[in-house]
Wavefront OBJ file of the C-alpha trace (Angstrom):
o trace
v 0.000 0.000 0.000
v 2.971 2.154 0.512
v 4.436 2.023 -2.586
v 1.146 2.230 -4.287
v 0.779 5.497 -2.084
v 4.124 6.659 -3.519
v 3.501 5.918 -6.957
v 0.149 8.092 -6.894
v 2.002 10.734 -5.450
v 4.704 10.620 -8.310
v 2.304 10.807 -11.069
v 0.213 13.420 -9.725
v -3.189 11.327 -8.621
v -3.980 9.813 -5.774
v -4.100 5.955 -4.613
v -7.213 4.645 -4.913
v -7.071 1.307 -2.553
v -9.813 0.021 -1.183
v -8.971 -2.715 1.670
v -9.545 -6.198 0.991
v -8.569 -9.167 3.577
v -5.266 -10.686 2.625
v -7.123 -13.824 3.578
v -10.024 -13.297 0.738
v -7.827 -12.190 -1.875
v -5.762 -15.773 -1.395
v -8.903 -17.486 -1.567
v -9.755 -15.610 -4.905
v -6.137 -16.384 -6.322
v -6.613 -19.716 -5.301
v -9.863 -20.186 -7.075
v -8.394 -19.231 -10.272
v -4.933 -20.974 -9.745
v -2.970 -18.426 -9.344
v -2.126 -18.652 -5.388
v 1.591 -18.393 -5.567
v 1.044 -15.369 -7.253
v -1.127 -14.076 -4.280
v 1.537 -15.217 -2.467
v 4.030 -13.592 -3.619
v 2.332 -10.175 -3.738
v 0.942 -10.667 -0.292
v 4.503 -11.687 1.689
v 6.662 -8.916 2.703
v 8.463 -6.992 -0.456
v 10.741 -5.008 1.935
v 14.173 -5.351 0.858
v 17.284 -4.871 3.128
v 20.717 -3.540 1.466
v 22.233 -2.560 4.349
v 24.925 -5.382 4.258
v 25.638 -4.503 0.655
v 26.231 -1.132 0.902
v 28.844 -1.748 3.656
v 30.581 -3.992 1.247
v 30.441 -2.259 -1.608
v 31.129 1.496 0.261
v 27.606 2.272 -1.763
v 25.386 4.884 -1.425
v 21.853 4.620 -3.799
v 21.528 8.225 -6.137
v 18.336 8.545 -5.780
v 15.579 8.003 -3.232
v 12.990 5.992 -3.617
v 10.524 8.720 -4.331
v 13.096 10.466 -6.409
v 13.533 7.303 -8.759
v 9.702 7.406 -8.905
v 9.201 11.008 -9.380
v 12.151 10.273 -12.697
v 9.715 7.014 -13.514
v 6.610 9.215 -13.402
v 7.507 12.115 -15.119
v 6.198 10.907 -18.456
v 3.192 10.103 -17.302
v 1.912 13.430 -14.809
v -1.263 14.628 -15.860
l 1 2 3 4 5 6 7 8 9 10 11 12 13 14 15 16 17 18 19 20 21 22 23 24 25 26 27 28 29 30 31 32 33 34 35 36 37 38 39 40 41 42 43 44 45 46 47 48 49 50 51 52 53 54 55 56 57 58 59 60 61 62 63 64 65 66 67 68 69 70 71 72 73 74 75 76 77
C-alpha cells in the first residue's frame, strides 16, 4: 500500500485502494490458480541492502521517491 501510495504521489493522482482481507484475496487467487502469485504479492516486499552497501562502500543516487518522481515524469497529468 505504501508504494502504491508513492507511486500516486509521483504521477500526480492519488491511490485509490480500497482494503480487501489478505485472507479473501488468497482465496480468490486460489480459485483461479494463481495462489503463488497471491503469495508472492501478499509476503513482505521489503528489501534490506544494508549489508551490501557496507561492502560495496555504496550509497543509492536517488531516493525511492526520487527514482519514482524520474519514472513518473512521463506520465503526470
Amino acid at each position: 500500500a505504501d508504494l502504491l501510495r508513492r507511486i500516486g504521489l509521483a504521477v500526480g493522482r492519488p491511490a485509490r485502494l480500497l482494503p480487501v482481507p489478505p485472507a479473501l484475496l488468497q482465496a480468490g487467487a486460489a480459485l483461479l490458480g494463481r495462489a503463488a502469485v497471491a503469495q508472492r504479492l501478499l509476503g513482505n516486499l521489503q528489501l534490506d541492502i544494508g549489508h551490501t552497501r557496507s561492502v560495496l562502500a555504496w550509497t543509492p543516487p536517488l531516493t525511492v521517491d526520487e527514482g519514482l518522481q524520474r519514472a513518473a515524469a512521463p506520465l503526470r497529468t
